[in-house]
Backbone atoms as SQL, in Angstrom:
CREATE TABLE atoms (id INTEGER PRIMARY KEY, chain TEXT, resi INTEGER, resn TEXT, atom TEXT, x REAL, y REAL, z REAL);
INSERT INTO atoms VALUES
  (1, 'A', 1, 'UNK', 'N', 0.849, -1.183, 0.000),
  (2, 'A', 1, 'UNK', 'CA', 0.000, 0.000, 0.000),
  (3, 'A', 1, 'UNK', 'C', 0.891, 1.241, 0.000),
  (4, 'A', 2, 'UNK', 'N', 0.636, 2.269, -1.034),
  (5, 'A', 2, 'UNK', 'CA', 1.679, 3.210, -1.189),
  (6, 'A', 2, 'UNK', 'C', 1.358, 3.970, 0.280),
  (7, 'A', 3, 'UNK', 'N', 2.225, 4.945, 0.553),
  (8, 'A', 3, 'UNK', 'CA', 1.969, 5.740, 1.548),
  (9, 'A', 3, 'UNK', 'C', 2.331, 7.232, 1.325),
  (10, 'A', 4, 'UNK', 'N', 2.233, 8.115, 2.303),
  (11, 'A', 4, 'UNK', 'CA', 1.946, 9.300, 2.452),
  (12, 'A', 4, 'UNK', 'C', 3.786, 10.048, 1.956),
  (13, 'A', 5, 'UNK', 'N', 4.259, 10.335, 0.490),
  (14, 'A', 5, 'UNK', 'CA', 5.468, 11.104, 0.540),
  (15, 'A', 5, 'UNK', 'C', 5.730, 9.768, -0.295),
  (16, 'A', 6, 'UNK', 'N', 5.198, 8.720, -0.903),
  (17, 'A', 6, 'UNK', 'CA', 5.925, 8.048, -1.982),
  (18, 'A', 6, 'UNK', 'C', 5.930, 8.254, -3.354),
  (19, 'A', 7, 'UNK', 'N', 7.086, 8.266, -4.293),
  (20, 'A', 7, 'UNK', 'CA', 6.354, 8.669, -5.623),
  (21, 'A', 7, 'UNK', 'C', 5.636, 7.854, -6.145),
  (22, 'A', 8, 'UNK', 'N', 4.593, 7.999, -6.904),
  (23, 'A', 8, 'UNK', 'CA', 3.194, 7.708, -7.432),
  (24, 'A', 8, 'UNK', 'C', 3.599, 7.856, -8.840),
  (25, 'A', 9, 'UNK', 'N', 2.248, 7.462, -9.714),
  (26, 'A', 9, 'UNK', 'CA', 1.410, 8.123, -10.641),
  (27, 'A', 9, 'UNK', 'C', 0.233, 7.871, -10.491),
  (28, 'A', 10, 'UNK', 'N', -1.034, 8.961, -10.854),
  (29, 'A', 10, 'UNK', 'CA', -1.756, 9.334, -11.234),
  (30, 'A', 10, 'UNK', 'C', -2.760, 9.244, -12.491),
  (31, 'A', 11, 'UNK', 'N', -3.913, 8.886, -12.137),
  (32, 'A', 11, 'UNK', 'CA', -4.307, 8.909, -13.865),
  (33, 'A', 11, 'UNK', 'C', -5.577, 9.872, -14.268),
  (34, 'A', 12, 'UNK', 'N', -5.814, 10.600, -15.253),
  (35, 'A', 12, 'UNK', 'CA', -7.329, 11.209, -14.656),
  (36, 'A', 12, 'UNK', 'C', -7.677, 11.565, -16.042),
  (37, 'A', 13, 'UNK', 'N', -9.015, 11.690, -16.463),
  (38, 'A', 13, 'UNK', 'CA', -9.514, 12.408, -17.676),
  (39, 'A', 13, 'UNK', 'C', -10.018, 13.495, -17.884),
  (40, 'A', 14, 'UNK', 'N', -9.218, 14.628, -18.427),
  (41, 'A', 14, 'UNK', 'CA', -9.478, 16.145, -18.667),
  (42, 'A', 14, 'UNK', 'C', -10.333, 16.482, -19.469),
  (43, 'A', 15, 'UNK', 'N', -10.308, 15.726, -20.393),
  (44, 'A', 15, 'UNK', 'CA', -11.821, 16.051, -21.360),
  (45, 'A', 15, 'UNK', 'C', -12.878, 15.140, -21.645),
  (46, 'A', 16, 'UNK', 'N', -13.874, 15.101, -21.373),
  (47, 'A', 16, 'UNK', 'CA', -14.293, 13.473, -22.204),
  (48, 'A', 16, 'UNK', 'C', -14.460, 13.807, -23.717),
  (49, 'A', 17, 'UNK', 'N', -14.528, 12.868, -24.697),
  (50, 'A', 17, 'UNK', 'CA', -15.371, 12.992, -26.164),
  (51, 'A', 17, 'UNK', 'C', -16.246, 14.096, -26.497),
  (52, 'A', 18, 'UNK', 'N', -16.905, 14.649, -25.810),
  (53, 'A', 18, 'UNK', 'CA', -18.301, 15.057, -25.897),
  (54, 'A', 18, 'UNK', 'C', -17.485, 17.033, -25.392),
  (55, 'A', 19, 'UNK', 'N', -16.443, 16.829, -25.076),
  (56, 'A', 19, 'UNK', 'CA', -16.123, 18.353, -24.700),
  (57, 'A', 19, 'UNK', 'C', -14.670, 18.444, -25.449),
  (58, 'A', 20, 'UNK', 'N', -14.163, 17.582, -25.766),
  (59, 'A', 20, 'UNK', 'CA', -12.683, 18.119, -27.112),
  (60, 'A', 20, 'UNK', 'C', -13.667, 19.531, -27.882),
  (61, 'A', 21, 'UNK', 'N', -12.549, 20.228, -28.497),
  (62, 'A', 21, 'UNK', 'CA', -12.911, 20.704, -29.149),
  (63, 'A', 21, 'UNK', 'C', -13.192, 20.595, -30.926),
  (64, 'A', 22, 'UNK', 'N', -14.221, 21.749, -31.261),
  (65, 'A', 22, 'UNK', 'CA', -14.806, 21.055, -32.527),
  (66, 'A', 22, 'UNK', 'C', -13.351, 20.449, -33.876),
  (67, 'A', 23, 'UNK', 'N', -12.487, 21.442, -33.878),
  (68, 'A', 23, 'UNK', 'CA', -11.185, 21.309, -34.790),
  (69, 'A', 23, 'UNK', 'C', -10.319, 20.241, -34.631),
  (70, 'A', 24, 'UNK', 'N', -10.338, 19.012, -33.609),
  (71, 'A', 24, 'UNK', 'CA', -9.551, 18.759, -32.739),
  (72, 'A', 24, 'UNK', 'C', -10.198, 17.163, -34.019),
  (73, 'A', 25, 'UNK', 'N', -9.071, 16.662, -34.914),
  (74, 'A', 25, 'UNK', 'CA', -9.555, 14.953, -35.639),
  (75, 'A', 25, 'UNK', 'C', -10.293, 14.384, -35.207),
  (76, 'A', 26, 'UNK', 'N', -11.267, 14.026, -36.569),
  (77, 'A', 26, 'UNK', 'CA', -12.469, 12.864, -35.664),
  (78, 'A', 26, 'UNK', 'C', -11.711, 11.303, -35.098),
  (79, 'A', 27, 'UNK', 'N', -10.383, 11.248, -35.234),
  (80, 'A', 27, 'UNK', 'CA', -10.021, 9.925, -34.806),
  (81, 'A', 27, 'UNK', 'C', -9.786, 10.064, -32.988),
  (82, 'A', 28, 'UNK', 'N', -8.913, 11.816, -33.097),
  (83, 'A', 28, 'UNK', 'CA', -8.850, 12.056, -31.526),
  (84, 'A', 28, 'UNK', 'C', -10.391, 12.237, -31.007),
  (85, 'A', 29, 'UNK', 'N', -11.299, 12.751, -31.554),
  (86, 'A', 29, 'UNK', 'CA', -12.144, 13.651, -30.699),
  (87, 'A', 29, 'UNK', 'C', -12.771, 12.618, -30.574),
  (88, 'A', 30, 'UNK', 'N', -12.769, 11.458, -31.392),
  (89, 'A', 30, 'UNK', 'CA', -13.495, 10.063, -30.420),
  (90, 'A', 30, 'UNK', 'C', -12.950, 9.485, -29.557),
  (91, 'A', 31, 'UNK', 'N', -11.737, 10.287, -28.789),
  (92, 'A', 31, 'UNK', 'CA', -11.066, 9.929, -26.974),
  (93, 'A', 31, 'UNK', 'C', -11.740, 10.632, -26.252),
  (94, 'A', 32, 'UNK', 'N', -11.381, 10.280, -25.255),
  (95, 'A', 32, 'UNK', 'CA', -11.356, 11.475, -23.796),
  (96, 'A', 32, 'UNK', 'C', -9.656, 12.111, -23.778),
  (97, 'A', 33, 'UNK', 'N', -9.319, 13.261, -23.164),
  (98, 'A', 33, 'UNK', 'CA', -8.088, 13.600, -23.139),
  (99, 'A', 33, 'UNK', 'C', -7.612, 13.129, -22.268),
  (100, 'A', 34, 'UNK', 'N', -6.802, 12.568, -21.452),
  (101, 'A', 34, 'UNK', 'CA', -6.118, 11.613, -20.222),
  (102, 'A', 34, 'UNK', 'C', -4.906, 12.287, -20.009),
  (103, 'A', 35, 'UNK', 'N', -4.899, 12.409, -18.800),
  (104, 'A', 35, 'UNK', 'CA', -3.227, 12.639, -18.164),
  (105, 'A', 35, 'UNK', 'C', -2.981, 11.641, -17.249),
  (106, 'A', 36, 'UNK', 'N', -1.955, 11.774, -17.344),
  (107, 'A', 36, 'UNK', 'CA', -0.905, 10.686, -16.143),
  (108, 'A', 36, 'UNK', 'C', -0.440, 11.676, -15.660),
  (109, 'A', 37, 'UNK', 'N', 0.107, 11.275, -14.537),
  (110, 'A', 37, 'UNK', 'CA', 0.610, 12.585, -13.823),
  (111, 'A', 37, 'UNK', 'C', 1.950, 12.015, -12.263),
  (112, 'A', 38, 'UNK', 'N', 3.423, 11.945, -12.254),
  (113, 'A', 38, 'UNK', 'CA', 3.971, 11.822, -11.408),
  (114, 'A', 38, 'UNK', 'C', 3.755, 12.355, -10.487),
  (115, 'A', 39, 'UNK', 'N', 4.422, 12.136, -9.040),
  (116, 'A', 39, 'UNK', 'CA', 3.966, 13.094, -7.824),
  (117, 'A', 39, 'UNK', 'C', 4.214, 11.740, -6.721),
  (118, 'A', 40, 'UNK', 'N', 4.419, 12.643, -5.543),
  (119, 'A', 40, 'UNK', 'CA', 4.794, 12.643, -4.387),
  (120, 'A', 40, 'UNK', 'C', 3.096, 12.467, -3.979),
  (121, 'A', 41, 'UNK', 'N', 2.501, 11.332, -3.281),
  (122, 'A', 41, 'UNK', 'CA', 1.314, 11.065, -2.603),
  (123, 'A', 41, 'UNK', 'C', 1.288, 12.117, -1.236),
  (124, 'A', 42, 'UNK', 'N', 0.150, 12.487, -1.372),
  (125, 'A', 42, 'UNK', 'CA', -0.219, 13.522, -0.276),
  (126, 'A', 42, 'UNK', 'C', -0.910, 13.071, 1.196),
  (127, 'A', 43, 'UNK', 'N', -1.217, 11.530, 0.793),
  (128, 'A', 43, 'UNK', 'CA', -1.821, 10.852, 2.298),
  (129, 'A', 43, 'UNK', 'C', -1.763, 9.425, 1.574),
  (130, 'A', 44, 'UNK', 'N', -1.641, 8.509, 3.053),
  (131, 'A', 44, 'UNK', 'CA', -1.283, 6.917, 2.233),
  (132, 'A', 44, 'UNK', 'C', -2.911, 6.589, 1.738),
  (133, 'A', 45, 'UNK', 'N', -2.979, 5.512, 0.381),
  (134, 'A', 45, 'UNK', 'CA', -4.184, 4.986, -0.332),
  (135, 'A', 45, 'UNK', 'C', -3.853, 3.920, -0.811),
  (136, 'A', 46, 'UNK', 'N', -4.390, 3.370, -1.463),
  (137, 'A', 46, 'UNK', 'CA', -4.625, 2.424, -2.327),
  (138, 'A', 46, 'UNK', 'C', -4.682, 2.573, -4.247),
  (139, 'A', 47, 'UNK', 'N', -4.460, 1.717, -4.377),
  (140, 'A', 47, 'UNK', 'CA', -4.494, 1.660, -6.118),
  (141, 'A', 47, 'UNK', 'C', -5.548, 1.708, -6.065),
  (142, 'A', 48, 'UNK', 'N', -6.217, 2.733, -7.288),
  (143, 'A', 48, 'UNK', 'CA', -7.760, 2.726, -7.435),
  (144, 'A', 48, 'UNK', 'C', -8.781, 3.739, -6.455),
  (145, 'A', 49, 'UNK', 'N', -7.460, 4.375, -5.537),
  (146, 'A', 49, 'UNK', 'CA', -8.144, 5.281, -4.805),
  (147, 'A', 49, 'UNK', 'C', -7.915, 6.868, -5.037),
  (148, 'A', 50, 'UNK', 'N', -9.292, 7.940, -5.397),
  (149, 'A', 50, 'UNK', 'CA', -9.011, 9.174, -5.435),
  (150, 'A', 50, 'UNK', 'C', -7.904, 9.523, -4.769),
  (151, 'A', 51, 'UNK', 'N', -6.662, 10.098, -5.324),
  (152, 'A', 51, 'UNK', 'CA', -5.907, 11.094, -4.422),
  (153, 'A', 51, 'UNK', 'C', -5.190, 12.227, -4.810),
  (154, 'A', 52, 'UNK', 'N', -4.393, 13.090, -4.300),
  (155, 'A', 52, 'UNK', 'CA', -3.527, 14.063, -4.476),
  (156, 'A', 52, 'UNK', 'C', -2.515, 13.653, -4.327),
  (157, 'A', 53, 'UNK', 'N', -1.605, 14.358, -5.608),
  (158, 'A', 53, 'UNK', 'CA', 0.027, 14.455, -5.381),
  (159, 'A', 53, 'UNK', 'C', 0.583, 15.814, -5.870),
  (160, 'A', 54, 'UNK', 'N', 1.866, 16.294, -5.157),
  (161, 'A', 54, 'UNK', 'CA', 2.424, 16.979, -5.497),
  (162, 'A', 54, 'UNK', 'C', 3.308, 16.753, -6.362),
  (163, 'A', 55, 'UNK', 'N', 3.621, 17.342, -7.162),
  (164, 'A', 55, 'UNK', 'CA', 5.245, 17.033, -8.351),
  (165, 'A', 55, 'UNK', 'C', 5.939, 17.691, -7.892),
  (166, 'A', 56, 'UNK', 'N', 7.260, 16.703, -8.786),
  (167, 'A', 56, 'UNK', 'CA', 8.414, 17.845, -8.377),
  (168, 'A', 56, 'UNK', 'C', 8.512, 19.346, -8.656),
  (169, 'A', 57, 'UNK', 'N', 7.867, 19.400, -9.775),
  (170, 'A', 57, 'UNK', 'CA', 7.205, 21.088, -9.685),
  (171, 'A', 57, 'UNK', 'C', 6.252, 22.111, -8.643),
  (172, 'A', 58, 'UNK', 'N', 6.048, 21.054, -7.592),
  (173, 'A', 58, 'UNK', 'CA', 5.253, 21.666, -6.367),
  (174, 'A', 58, 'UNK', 'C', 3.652, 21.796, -6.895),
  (175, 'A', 59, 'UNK', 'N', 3.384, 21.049, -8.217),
  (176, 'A', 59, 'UNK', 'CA', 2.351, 21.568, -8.845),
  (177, 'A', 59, 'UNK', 'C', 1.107, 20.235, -7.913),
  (178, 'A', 60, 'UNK', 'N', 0.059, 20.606, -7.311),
  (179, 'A', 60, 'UNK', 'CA', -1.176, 19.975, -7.344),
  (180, 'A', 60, 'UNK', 'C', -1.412, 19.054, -7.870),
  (181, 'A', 61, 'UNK', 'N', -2.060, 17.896, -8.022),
  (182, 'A', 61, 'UNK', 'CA', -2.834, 17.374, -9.096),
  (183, 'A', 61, 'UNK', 'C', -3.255, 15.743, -8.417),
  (184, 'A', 62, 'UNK', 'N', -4.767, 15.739, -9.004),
  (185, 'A', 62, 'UNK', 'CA', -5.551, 14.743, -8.213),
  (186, 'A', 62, 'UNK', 'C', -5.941, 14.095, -9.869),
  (187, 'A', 63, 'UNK', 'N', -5.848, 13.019, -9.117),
  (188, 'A', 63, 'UNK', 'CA', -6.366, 11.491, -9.922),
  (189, 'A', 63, 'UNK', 'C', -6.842, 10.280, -9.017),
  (190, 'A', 64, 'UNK', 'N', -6.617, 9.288, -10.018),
  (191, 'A', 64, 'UNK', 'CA', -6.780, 8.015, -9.417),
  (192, 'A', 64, 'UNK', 'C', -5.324, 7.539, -9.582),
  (193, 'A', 65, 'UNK', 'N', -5.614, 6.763, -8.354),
  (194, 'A', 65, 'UNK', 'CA', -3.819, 6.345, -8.006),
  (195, 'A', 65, 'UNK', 'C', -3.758, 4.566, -8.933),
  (196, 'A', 66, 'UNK', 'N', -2.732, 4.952, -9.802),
  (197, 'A', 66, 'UNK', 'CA', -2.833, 3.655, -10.440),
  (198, 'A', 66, 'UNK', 'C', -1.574, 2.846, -10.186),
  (199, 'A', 67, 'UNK', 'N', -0.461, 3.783, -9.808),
  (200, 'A', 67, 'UNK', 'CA', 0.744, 2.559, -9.059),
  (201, 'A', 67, 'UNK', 'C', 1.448, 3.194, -8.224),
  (202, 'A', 68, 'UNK', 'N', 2.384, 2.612, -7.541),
  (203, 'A', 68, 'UNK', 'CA', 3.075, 3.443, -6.576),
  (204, 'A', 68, 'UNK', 'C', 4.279, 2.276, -6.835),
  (205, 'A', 69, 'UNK', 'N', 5.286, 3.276, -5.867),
  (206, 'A', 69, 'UNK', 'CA', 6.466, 2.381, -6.142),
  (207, 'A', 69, 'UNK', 'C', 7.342, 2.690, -7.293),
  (208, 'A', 70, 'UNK', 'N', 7.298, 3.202, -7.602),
  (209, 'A', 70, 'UNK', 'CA', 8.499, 3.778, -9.342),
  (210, 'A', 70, 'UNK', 'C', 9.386, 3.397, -9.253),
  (211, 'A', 71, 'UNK', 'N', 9.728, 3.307, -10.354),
  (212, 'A', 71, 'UNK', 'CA', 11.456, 2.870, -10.418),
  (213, 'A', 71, 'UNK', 'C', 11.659, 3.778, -11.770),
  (214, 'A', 72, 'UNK', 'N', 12.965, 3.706, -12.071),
  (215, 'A', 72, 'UNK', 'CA', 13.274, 4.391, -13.469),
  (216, 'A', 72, 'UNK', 'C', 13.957, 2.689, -14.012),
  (217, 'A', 73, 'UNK', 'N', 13.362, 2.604, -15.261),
  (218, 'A', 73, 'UNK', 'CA', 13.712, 1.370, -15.902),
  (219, 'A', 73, 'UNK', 'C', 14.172, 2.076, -17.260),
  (220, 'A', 74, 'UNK', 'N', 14.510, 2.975, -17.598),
  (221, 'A', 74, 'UNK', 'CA', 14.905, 3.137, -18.597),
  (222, 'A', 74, 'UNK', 'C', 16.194, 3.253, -19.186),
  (223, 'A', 75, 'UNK', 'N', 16.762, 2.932, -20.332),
  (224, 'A', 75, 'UNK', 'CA', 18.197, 2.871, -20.492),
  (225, 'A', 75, 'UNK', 'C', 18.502, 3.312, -21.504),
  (226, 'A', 76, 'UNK', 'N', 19.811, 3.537, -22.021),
  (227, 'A', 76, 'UNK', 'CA', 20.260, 4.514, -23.352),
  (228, 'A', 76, 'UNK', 'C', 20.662, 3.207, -24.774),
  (229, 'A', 77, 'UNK', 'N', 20.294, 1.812, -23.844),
  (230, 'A', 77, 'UNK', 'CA', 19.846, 1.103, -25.202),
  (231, 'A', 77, 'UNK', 'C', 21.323, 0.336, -24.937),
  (232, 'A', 78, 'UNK', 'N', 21.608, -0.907, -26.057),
  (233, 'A', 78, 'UNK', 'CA', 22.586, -1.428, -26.210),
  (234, 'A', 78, 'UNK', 'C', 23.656, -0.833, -26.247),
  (235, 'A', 79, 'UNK', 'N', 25.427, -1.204, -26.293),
  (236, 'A', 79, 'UNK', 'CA', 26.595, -0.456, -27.226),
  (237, 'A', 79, 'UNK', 'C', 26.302, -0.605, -28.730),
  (238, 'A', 80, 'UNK', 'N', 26.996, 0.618, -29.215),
  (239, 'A', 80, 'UNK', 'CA', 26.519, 0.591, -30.780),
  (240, 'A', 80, 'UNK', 'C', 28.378, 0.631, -31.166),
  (241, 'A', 81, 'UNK', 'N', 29.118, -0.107, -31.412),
  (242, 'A', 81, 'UNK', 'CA', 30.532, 0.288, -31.394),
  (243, 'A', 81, 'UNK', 'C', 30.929, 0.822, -32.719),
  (244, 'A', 82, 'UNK', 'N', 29.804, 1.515, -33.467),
  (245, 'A', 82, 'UNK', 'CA', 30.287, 1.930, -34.572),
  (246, 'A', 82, 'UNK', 'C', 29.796, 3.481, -33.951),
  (247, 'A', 83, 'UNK', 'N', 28.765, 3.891, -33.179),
  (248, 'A', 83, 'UNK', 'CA', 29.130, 5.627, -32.593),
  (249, 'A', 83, 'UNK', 'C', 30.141, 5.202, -31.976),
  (250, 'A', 84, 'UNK', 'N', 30.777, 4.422, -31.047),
  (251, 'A', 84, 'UNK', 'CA', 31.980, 4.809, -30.561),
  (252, 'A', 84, 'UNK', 'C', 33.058, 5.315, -31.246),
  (253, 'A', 85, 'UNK', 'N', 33.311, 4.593, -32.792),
  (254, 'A', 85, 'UNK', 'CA', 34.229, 4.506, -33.363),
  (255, 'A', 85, 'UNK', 'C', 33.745, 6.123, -33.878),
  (256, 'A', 86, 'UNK', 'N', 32.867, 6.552, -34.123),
  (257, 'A', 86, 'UNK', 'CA', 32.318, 8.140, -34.653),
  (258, 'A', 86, 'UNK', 'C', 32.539, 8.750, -33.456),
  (259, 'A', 87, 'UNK', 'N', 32.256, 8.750, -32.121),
  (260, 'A', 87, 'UNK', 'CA', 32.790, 9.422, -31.586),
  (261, 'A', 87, 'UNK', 'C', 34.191, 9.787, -31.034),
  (262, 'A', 88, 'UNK', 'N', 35.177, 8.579, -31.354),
  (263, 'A', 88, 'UNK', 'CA', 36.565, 8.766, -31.348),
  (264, 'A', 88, 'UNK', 'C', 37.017, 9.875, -32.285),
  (265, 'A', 89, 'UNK', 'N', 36.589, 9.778, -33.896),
  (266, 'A', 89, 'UNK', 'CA', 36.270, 10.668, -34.503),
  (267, 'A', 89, 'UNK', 'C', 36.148, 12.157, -34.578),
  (268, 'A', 90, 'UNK', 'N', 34.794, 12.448, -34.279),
  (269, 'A', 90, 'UNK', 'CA', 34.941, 13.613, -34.062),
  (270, 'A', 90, 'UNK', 'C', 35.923, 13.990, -32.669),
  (271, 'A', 91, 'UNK', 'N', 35.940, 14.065, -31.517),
  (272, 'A', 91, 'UNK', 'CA', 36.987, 14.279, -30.546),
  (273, 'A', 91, 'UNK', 'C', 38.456, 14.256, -30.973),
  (274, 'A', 92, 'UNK', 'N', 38.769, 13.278, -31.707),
  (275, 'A', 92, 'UNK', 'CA', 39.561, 13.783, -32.917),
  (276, 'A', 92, 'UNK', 'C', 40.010, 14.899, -33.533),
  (277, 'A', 93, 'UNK', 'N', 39.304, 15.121, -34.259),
  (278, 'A', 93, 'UNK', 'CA', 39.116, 16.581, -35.134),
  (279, 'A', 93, 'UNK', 'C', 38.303, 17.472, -34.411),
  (280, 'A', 94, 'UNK', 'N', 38.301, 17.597, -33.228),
  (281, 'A', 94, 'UNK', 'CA', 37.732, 18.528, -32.100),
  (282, 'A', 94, 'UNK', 'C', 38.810, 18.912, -31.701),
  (283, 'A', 95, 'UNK', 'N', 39.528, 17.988, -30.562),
  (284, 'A', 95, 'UNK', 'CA', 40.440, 18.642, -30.014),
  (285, 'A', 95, 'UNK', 'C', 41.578, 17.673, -30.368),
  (286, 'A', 96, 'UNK', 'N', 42.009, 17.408, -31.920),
  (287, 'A', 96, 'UNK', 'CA', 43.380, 17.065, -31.941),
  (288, 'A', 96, 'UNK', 'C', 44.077, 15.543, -31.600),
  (289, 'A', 97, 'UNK', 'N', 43.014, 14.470, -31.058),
  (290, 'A', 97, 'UNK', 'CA', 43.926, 13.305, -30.985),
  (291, 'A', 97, 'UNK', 'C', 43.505, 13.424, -29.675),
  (292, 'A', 98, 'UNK', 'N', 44.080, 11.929, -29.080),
  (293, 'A', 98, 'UNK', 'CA', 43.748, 11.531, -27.819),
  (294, 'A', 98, 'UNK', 'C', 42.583, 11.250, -26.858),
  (295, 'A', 99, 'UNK', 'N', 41.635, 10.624, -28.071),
  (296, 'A', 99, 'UNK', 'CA', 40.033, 10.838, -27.438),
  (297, 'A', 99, 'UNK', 'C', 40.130, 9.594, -26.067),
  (298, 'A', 100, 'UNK', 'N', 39.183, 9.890, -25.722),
  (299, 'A', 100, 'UNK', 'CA', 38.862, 9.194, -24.457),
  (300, 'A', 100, 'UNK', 'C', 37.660, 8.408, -24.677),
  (301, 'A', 101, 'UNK', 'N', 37.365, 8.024, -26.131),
  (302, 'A', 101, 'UNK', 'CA', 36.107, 7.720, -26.136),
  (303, 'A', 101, 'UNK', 'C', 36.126, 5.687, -25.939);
């Protein structure tokens, strides 16, 4: 159960279908607009329960709490050893030899 000061996300719907605006593609304007929203939980809840979080922007924002617990899983991907070999390269002809790449 997340608690009170853990990072979160948030989920909530800002527009439904029926309030997009008129200019806005008939492929979008047959959504609702949805945000997700990171943040710091403002009191402990449950998944599935109304709440508030703050962001790291100090900014407000209430949803439904859909996970808690974050992690950053993201990565800059495999080695590619042919940018390495491009970045030896330019550093090279940057500053002259001796790259560090």
């Amino acid at each position: 159960m997340p608690k009170q000061g853990d990072w979160v996300r948030i989920h909530s719907v800002v527009l439904s279908p029926d309030q997009r605006a008129p200019q806005v593609p008939e492929d979008t304007a047959g959504v609702p607009l949805e945000m997700w929203v990171k943040g710091y939980l403002t009191e402990d809840a449950q998944v599935g329960d109304a709440v508030t979080v703050r962001t790291a922007a100090g900014r407000l924002a209430q949803g439904t709490l859909t996970e808690g617990g974050l992690t950053y899983t993201h990565s800059f991907g495999d080695n590619v050893p042919e940018l390495r070999q491009v970045a030896a390269m330019v550093w090279d002809r940057v500053f002259g030899g001796d790259s560090h790449a």
